[in-house]
C-alpha angles and dihedrals in degrees: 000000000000119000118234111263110263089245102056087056094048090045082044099054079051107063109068080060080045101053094043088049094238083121115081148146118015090012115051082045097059082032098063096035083068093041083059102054099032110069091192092059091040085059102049085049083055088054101041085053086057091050091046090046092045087044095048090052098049081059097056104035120054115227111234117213119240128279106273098017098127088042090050092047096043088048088051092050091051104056138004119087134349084249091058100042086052090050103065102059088048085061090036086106089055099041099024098233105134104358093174090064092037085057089046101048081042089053093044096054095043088057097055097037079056096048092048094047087054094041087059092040088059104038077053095054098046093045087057089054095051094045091051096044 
């Protein structure tokens, strides 16, 4: 198996700066005369122009969600497992769906992740001052 050439993979490394036109002067000069005598990396300069194009469109156009989405999610909230059903007000804080138990759950959790922090401080503490007595 050949290696590629050291220069493909520096022009490489160069195209996407190429394609966005941060690369200028000296270098997009020696960039696109290889271009135009190596047909792999004319290529891969082809392709990077197709991501850029299909990245500048999603920027200015806002994808819309499919049709039925919210009903397909609700009606998925509603019904389905115990484990589902648990789920949802756990994520309410991120969806929005029920905020007063996400702040209690997020309350709750808070409390206890408080208690057991203190609870190790201080056997910690206690086992340093047995082991120094």
């Amino acid at each position: 198996m050949s290696e590629e050439p050291r220069f493909c993979r520096e022009t490489r490394a160069q195209l996407p700066f190429l394609v966005s036109g941060e690369l200028s002067g000296w270098g997009a000069r020696v960039v696109r005369a290889h271009v135009k005598r190596c047909a792999d990396c004319a290529a891969e300069l082809a392709r990077q122009g197709q991501v850029d194009a299909a990245l500048a469109t999603m920027r200015t156009s806002r994808p819309e969600p499919p049709p039925g989405l919210l009903d397909d999610l609700l009606a998925r909230a509603r019904g389905g497992s115990l484990r589902e059903r648990a789920a949802v007000p756990a994520r309410g804080a991120v969806s929005g769906a029920r905020p007063a138990m996400s702040v209690a759950f997020l309350t709750v959790g808070a409390a206890a992740s408080t208690g057991v922090g203190y609870a190790m401080y201080k056997g910690a503490r206690w086992a340093l001052g047995r082991r120094h007595k």
